[in-house]
N, C-alpha and C positions, 0 to 999 in steps of 0.2 A: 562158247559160253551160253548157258541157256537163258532165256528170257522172262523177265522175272512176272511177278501177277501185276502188276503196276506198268510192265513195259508192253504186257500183254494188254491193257486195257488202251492204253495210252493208243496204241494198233489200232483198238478197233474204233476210237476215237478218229482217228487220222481218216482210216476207211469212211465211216459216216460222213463225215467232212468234204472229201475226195468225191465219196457218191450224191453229195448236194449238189456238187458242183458241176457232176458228168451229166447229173438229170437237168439241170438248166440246159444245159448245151445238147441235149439229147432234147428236146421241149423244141429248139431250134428248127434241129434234124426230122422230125417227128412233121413242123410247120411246114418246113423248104417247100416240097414237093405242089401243093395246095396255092400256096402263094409266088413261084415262079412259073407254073404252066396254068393255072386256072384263074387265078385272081387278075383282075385288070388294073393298069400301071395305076390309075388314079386311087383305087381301094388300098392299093401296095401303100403308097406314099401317105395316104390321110392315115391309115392304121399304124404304121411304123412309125411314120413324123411327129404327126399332127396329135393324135390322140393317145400318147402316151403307151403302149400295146405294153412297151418292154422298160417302161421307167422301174419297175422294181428289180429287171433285173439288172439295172445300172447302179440302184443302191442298192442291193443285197450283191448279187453276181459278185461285184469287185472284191470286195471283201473275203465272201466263200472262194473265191478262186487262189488270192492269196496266201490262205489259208490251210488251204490244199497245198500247196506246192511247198510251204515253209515245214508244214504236220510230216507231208512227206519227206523231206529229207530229215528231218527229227529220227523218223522212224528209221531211215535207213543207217544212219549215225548210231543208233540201237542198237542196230543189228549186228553193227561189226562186220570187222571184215572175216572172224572167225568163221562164218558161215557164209564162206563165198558164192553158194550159191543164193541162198536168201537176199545176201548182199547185193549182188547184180540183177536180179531180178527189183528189189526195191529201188534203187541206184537208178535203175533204167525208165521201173515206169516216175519216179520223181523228175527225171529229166524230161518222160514225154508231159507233163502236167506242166513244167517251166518252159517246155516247146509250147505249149497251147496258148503262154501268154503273149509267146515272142510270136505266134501266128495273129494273137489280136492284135496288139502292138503294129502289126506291119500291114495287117490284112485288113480289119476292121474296121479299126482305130479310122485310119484316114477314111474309108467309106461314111464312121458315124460324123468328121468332122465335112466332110462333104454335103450331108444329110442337114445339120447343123444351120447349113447357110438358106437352102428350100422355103420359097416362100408360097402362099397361098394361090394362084394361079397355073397358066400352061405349063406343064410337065417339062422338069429340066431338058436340054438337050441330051444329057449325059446322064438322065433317067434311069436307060439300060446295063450299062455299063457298071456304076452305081448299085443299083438292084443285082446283080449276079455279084460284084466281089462282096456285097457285105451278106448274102446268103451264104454263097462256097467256101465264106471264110469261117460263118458259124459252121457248114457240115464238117469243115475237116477239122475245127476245134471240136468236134465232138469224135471226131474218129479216136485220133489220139489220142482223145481223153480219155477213151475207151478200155483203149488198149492200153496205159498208165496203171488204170483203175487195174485189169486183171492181174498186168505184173505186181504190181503191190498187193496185191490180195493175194495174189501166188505167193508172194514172200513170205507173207505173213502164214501162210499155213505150214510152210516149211519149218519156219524157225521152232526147235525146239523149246519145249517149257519146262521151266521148276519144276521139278516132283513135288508134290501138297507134303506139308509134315503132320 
């Protein structure tokens, strides 16, 4: 069944959404590098902790992330299963965008509530350790996000549309 102009819009709504969401996490990916081999533990901790770096992307982030992953499966619910291949490609990358929250969830999460407890003097003991999983866990949320982002964009250009009357 083709895809009407309203389910085609709705698409590219999802996509925009999706790609707010891949660019936060791509912002991450982008920092990693800079702030785990150049940056010094103390600059890590005051930038990260202390002075707010990523408080927007804790009020905005959560939200755009949700949002992504609920748009996506909307979209793939659209699609039907008529177009098994659109289908599975959608299907897939909405999965990898609900994997990216169960990686924050698992990965993050406990790193930001660890971060959480850090008070103003000598560098946790558990600094290191700390500092690499709440990095590794934003690179590979942005991997996946990545890779979500193309399947669904792949979908979406598959699915055929209404002929205009």
């Amino acid at each position: 069944m083709p895809l009407s102009r309203s389910g085609f819009i709705f698409s590219l709504l999802t996509l925009t959404v999706m790609a707010l969401s891949l660019g936060l996490s791509f912002a991450h990916l982008m920092e990693a590098p800079p702030r785990l081999l150049i940056w010094p533990p103390e600059l890590w901790r005051e930038a990260t902790v202390f002075h707010a770096q990523f408080l927007l992307f804790g009020i905005l982030g959560g939200p755009i992330d949700l949002s992504a992953i609920l748009l996506g499966f909307v979209v793939t619910w659209l699609i039907g299963r008529g177009e098994r291949r659109a289908f599975r490609l959608a299907l897939s990358g909405s999965l990898l965008y609900l994997a990216s929250l169960v990686i924050w969830l698992t990965v993050v999460a406990p790193a930001n509530a660890e971060l959480a407890t850090w008070r103003l003097g000598p560098l946790p003991e558990n600094f290191s350790a700390v500092r690499l999983r709440w990095e590794t866990g934003h690179i590979i949320i942005a991997c996946v996000k990545l890779l979500g982002f193309a399947l669904l964009a792949s979908a979406t250009l598959l699915m055929r549309r209404e002929k205009p009357r």
